[in-house]
Kinemage of the C-alpha trace (Angstrom):
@kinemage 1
@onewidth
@group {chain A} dominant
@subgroup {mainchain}
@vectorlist {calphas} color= white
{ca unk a 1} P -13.522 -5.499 -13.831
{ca unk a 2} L -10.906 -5.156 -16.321
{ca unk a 3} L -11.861 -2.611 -18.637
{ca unk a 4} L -13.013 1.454 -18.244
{ca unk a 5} L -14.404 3.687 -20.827
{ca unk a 6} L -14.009 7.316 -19.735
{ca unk a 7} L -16.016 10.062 -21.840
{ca unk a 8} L -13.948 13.172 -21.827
{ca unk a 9} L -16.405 15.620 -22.735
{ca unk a 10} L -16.486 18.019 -19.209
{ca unk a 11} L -14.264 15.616 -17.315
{ca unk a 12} L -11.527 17.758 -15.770
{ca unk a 13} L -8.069 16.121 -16.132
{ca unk a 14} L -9.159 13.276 -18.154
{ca unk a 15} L -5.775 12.224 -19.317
{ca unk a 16} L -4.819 11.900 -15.139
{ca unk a 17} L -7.580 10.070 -14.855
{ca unk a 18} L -7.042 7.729 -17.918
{ca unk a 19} L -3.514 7.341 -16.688
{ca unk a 20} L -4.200 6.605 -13.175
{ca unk a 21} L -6.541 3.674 -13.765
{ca unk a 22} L -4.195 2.276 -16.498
{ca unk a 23} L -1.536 2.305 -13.439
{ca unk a 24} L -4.115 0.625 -11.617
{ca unk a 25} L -4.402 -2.277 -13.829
{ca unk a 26} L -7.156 -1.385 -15.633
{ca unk a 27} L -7.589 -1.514 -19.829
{ca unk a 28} L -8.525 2.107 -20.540
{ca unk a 29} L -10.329 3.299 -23.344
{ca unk a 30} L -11.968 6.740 -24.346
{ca unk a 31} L -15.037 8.703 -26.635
{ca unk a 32} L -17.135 11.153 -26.736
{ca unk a 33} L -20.741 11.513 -26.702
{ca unk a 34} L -20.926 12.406 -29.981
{ca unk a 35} L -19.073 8.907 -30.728
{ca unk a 36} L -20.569 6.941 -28.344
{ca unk a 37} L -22.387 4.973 -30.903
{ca unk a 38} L -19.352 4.090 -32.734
{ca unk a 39} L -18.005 2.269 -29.801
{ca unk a 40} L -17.620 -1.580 -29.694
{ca unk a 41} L -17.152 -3.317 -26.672
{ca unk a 42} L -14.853 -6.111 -26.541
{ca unk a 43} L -15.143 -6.468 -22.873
{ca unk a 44} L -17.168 -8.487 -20.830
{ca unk a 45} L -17.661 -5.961 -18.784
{ca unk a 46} L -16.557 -2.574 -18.108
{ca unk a 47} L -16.588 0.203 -15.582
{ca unk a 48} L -17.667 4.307 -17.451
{ca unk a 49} L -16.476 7.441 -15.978
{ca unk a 50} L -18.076 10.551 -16.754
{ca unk a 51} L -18.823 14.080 -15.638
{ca unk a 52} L -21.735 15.281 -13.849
{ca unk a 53} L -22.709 17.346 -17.064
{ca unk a 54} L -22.369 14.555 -19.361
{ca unk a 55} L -23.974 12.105 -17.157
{ca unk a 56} L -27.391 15.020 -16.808
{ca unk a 57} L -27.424 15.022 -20.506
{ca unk a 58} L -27.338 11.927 -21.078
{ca unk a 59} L -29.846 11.015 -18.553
{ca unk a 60} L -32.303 13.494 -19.627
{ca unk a 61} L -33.282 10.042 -22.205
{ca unk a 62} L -33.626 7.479 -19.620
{ca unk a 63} L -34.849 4.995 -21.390
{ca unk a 64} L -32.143 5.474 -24.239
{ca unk a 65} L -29.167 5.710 -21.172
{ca unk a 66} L -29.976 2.510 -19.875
{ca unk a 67} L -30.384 0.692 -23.187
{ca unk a 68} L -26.590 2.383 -23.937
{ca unk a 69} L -25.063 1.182 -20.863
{ca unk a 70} L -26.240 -2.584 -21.571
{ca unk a 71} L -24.970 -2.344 -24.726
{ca unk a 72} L -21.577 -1.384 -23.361
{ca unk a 73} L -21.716 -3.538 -20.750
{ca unk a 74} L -21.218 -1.070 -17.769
{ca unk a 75} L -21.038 -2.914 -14.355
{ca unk a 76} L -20.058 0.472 -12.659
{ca unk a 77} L -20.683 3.920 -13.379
{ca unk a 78} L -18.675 6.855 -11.636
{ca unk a 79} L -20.126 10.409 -11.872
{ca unk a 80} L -17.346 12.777 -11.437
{ca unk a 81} L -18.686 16.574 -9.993
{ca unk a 82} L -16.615 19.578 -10.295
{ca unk a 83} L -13.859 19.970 -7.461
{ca unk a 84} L -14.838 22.131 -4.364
{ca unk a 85} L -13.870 22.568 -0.905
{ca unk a 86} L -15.582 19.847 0.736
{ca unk a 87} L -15.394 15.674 -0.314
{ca unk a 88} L -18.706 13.823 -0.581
{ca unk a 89} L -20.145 10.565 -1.976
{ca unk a 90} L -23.806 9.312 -2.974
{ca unk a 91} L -23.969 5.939 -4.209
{ca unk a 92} L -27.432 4.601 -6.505
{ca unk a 93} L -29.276 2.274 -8.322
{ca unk a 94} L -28.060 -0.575 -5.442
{ca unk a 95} L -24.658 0.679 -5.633
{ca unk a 96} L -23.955 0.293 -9.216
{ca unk a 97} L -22.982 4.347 -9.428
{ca unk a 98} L -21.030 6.440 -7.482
{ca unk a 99} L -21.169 9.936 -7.466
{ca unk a 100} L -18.045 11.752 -6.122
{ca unk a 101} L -17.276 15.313 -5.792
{ca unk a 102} L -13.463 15.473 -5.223
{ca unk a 103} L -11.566 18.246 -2.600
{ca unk a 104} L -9.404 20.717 -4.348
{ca unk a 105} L -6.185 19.484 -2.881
{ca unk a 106} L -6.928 15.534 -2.220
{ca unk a 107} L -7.010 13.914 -5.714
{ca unk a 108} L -5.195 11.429 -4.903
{ca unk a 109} L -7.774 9.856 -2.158
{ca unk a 110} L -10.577 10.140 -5.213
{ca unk a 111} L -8.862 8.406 -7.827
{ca unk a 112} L -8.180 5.717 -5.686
{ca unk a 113} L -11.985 5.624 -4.663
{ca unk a 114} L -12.978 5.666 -7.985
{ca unk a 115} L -10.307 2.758 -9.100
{ca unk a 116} L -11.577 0.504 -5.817
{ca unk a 117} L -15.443 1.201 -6.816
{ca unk a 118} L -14.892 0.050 -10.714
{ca unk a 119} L -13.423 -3.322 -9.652
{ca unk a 120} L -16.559 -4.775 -8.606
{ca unk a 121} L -14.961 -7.782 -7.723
{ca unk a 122} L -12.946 -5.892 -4.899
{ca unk a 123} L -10.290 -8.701 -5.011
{ca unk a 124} L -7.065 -7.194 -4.536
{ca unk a 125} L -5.826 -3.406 -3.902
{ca unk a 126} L -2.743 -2.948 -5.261
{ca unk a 127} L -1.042 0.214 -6.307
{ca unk a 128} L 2.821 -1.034 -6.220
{ca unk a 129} L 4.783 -2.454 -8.883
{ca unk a 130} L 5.845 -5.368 -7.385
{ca unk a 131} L 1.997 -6.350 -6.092
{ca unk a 132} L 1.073 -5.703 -10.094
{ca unk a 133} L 3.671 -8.051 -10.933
{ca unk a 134} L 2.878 -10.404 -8.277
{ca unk a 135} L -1.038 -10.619 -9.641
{ca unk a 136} L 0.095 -10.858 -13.110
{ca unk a 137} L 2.145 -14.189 -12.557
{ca unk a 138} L -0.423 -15.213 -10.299
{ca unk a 139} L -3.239 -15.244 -12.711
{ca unk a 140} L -1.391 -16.706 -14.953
{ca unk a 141} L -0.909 -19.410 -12.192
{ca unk a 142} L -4.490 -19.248 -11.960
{ca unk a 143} L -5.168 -20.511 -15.011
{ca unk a 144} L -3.621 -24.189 -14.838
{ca unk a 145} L -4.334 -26.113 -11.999
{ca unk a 146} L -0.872 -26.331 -10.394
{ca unk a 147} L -0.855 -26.766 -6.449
{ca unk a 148} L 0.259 -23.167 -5.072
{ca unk a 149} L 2.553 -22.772 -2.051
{ca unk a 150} L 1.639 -18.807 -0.738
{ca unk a 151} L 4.722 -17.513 2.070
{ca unk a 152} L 4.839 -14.577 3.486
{ca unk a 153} L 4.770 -12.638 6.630
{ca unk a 154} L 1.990 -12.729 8.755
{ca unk a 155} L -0.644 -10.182 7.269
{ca unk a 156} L 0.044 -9.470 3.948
{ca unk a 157} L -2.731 -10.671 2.187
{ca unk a 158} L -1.928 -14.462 1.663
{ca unk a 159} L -5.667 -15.282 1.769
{ca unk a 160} L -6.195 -12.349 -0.516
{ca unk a 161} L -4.370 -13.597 -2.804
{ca unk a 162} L -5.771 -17.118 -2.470
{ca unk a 163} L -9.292 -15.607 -3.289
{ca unk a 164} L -7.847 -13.801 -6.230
{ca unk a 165} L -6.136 -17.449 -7.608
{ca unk a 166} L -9.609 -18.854 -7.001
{ca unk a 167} L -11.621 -15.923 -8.888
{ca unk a 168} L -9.128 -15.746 -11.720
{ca unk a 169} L -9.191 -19.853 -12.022
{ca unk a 170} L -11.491 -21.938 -14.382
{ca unk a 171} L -12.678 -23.146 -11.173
{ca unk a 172} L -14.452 -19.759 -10.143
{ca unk a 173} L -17.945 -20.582 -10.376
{ca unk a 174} L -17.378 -23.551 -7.592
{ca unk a 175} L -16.322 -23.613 -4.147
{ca unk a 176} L -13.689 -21.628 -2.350
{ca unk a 177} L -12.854 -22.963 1.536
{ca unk a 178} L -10.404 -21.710 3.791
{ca unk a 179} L -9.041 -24.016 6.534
{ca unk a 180} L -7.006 -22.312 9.283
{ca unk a 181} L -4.671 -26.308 10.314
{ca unk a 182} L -2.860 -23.664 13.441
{ca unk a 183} L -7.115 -23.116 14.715
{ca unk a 184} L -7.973 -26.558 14.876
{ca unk a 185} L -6.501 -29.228 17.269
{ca unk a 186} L -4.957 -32.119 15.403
{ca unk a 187} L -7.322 -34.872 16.393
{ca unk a 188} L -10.116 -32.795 14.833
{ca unk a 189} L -8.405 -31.630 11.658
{ca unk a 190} L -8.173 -34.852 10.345
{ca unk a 191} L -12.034 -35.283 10.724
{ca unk a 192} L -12.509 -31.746 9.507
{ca unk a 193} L -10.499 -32.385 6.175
{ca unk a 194} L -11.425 -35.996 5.196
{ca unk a 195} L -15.191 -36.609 6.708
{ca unk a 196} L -16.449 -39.685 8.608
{ca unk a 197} L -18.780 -42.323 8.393
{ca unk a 198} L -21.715 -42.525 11.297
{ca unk a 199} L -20.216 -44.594 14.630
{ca unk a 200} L -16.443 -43.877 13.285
{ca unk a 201} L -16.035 -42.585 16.943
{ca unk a 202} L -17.469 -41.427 19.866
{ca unk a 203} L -20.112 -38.241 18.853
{ca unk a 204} L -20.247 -39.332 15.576
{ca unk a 205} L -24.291 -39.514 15.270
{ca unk a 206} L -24.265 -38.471 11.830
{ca unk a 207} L -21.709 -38.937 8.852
{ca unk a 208} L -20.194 -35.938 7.512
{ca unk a 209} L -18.457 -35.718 3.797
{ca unk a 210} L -15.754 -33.343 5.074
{ca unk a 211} L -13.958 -30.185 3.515
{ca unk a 212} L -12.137 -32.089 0.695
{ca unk a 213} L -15.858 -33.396 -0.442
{ca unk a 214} L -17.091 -30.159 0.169
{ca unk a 215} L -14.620 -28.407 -2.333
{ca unk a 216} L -14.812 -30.638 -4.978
{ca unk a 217} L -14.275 -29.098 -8.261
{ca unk a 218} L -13.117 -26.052 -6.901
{ca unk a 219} L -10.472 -24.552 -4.499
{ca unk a 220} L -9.006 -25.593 -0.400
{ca unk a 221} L -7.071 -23.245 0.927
{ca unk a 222} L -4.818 -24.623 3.235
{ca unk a 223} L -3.867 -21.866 5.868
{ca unk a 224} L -0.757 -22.270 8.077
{ca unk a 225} L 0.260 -25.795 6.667
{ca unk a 226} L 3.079 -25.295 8.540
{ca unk a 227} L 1.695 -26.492 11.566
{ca unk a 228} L -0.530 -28.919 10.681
{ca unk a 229} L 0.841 -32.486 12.732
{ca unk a 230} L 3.517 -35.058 10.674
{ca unk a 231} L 1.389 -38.062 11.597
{ca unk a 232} L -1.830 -35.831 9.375
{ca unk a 233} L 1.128 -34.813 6.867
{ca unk a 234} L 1.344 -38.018 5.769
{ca unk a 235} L -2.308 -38.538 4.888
{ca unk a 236} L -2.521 -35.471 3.595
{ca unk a 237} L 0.328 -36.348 1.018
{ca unk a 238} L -1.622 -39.414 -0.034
{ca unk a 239} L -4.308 -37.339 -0.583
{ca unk a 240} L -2.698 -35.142 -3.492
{ca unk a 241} L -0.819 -38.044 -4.907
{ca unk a 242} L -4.397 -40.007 -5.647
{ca unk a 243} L -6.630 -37.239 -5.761
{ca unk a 244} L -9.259 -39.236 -3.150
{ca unk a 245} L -10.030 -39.169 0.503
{ca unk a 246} L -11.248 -42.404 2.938
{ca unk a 247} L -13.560 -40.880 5.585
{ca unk a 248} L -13.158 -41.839 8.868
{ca unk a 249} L -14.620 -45.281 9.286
{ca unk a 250} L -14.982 -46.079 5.753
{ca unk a 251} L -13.752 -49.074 3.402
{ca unk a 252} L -13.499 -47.565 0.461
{ca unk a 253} L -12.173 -44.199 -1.002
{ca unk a 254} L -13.787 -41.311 -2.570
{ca unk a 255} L -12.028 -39.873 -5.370
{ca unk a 256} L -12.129 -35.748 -5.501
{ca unk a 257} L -11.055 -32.868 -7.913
{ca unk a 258} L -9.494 -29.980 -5.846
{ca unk a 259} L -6.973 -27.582 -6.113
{ca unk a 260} L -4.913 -27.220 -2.898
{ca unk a 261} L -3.656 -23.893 -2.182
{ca unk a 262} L -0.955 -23.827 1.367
{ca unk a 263} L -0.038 -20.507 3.192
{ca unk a 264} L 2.835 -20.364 5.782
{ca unk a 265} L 4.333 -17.326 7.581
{ca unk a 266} L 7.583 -19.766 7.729
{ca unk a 267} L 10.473 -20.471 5.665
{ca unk a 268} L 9.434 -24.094 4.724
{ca unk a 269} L 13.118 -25.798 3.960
{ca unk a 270} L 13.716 -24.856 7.412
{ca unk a 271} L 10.674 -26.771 8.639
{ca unk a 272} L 11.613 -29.112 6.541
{ca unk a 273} L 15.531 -29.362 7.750
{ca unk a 274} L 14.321 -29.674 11.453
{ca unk a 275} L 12.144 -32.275 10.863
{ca unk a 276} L 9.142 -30.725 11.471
{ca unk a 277} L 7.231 -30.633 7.989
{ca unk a 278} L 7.842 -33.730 5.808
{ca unk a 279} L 10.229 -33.680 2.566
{ca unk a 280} L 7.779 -35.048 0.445
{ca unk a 281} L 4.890 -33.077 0.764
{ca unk a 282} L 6.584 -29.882 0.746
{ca unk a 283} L 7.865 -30.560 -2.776
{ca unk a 284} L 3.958 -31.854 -3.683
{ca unk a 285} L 2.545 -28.490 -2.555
{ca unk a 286} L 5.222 -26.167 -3.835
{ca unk a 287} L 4.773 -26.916 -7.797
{ca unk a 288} L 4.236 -23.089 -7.817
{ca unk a 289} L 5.493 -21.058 -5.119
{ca unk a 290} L 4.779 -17.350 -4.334
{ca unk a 291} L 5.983 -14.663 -1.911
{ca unk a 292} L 3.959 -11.961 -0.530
{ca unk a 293} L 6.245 -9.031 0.699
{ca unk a 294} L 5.836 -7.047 4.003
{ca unk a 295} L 3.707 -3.823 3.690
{ca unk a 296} L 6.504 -2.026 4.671
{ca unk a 297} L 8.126 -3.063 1.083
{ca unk a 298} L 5.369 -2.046 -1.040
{ca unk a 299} L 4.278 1.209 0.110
{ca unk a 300} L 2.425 1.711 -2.778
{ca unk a 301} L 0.041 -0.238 -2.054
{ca unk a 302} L -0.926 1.511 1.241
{ca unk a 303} L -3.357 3.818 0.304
{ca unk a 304} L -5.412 1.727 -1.865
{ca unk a 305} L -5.785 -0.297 0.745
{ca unk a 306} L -6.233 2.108 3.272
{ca unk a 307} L -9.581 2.765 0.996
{ca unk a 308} L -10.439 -0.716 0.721
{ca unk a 309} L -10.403 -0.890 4.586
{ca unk a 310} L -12.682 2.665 4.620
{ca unk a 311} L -15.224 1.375 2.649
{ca unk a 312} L -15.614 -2.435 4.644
{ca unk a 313} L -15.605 -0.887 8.333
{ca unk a 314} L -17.876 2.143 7.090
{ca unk a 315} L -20.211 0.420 5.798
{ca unk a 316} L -19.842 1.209 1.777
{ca unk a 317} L -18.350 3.712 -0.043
{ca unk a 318} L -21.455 5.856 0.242
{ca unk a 319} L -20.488 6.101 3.999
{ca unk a 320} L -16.859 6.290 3.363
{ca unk a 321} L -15.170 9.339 4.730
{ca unk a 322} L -12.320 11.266 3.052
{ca unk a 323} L -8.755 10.588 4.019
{ca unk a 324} L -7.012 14.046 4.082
{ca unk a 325} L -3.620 14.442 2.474
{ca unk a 326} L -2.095 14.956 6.105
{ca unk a 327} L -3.240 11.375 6.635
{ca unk a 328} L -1.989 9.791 3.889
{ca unk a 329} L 1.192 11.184 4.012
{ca unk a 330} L 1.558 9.436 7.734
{ca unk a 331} L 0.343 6.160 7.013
{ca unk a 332} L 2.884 6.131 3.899
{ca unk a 333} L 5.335 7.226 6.656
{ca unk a 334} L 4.780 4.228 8.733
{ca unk a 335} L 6.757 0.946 8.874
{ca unk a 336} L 3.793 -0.887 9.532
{ca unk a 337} L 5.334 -4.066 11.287
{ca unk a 338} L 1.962 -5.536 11.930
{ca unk a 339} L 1.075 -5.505 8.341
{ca unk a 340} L -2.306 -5.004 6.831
{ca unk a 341} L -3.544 -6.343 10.200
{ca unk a 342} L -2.352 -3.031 11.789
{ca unk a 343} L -3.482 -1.094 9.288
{ca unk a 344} L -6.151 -2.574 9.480
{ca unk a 345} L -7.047 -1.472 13.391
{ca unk a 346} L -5.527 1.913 13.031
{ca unk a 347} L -8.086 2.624 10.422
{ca unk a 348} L -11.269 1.353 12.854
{ca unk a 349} L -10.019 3.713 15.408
{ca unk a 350} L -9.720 6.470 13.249
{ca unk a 351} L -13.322 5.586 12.293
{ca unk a 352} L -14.561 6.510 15.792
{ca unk a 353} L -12.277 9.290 16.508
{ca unk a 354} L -13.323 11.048 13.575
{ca unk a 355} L -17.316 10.526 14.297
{ca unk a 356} L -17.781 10.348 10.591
{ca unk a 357} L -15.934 13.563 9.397
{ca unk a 358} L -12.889 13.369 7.808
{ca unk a 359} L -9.768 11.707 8.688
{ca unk a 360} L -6.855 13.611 9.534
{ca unk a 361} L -3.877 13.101 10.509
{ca unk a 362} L -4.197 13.876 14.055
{ca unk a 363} L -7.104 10.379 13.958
{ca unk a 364} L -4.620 8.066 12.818
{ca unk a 365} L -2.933 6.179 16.488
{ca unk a 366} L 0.253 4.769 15.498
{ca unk a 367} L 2.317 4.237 18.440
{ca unk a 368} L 0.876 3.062 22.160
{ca unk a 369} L 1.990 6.670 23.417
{ca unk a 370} L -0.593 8.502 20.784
{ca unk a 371} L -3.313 6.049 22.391
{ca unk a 372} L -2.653 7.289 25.869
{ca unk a 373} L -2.577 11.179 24.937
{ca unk a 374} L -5.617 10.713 23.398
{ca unk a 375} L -6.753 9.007 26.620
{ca unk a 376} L -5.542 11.395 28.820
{ca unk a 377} L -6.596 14.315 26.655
{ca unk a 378} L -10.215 13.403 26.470
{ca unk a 379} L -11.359 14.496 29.773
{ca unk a 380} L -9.717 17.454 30.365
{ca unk a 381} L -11.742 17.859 26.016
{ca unk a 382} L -14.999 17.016 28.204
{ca unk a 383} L -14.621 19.358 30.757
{ca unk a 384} L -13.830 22.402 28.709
{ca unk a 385} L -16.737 22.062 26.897
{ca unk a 386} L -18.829 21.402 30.329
């Protein structure tokens, strides 16, 4: 979703909100009711934001509301209520509106709801300038067919960011696979990647076309390169110089149309200086290199993630619970040296610890030593209530 129409009749700081979600990316444009009909869309799609009131009175003409929506192409609709003590969500219509009444003192934690729920693709959550900057350049990357070299610590979104190249490519509509080379043993990969004919060895009871074949025309995603064996190196390089693949146990090639995308959490000239990743290859895979940063760099980018993350491990934003201020202002506070991936599990266990209320800061398990408090704490909880 690139584009937002916000009606300002009854919507309580609409200029915030027409600010924030310009921040966040998104092309913002405004009316009224009254000049509604005026408005042409030159989107393909958009999300609307509205207020409760505006969205009742328009409703109260169903048939008219719908018809007005398709004509402004509205993906996602947000229904903002009037603030009040308490933060609550009801999704409808499968999920295609939101209605959110925000807390009095957490509007930061609904704006970001609201921005994650308009991008119906839910590709990337970003809310840093350096992570906007990164997705600019990389959908402009997206739109040749360059190979793409992604490096970066581990956990900060390298196959994110992979997806997004894919979704932003002319290749979107077509296959997207993922190959983790450090997961599979090296006698396998090669079988994995390239196919093989029936009898080409032992087990072999049935040909198979192989990941290459199976992403033709659209995008492989070649995760930890790095580690991937010099003897496969080699045929891999072949590979991207002729654009075809011989299975296992075939005599002739099969020619293929894929765009190779490689991840490492390593500094590849190193690899390359200690003779560990081959010279040639690395310069055929890094036409186009990009750097993902620690989180720890781009703390911007924390929260909207943080609601990302909410809305996956409860189960939709209808089931999403608020983050309180207090708990914001903690994860921001973090150095987060696991990345996204700790984020990630400090989230889940603030999920359970909370039983579905709000998260506060007291929820959110940083360190080992908050773990064991908590622990330790528990029974003695139990027992006072017994």
């Amino acid at each position: 979703m690139s584009a937002v129409l916000c009606v300002t009749d009854s919507l309580a700081d609409s200029e915030a909100w027409i600010t924030h979600l310009h921040n966040r990316g998104y092309e913002t444009h405004t009316a009224t009711v009254a000049k509604l009909h005026t408005v042409e869309p030159t989107w393909q799609q958009c999300g609307l934001l509205m207020s409760y009131a505006v969205a009742k009175k328009l409703a109260s003409d169903s048939t008219g509301f719908v018809k007005w929506c398709r004509q402004l192409k509205a993906e996602r609709i947000v229904v903002l209520g009037e603030a009040g003590k308490g933060f609550s969500l009801k999704c409808e219509f499968n999920g295609t509106t939101l209605h959110v009444r925000p807390a009095d003192n957490n509007w930061r934690f609904t704006a970001e709801v609201v921005a994650r729920f308009i991008d119906e693709d839910q590709s990337a959550a970003a809310g840093d300038a350096s992570t906007f900057n990164l997705l600019r350049l990389a959908r402009r990357v997206a739109a040749s067919d360059v190979t793409v070299m992604l490096v970066g610590p581990t956990g900060t979104g390298k196959e994110v960011l992979s997806r997004f190249l894919h979704k932003a490519s002319p290749r979107n509509r077509n296959p997207f696979i993922a190959v983790n080379c450090a997961a599979v043993p090296d006698t396998m990969l090669e079988a994995l990647l390239f196919g093989y004919e029936r009898g080409a060895f032992t087990g072999a009871h049935h040909p198979n076309k192989g990941i290459f074949r199976a992403a033709d025309g659209g995008t492989l995603l070649l995760d930890e390169i790095s580690e991937m064996a010099l003897s496969l190196q080699a045929k891999l390089l072949r590979v991207l110089q002729e654009k075809e693949v011989t299975p296992l146990g075939a005599a002739k090639p099969v020619p293929v149309d894929v765009r190779v995308i490689a991840t490492s959490n390593r500094y590849m000239l190193n690899e390359v200086k200690a003779g560990r990743f081959r010279e040639d290859l690395y310069y055929r895979l890094n036409v186009f290199p990009l750097v993902t940063k620690a989180l720890e760099e781009r703390s911007g980018d924390i929260l909207p993630i943080a609601v990302s993350l909410l809305a996956k491990h409860a189960g939709g934003f209808a089931k999403m619970p608020e983050l309180t201020e207090d708990a914001i202002e903690k994860l921001e506070a973090h150095a987060w040296p696991g990345n996204v991936r700790e984020l990630e599990n400090v989230l889940q266990r603030a999920l359970v610890l909370s039983g579905g209320e709000a998260i506060r800061g007291e929820h959110l398990m940083l360190e080992i030593q908050e773990m064991f408090n908590v622990i330790e704490l528990a029974p003695r909880r139990l027992a006072a209530t017994v």
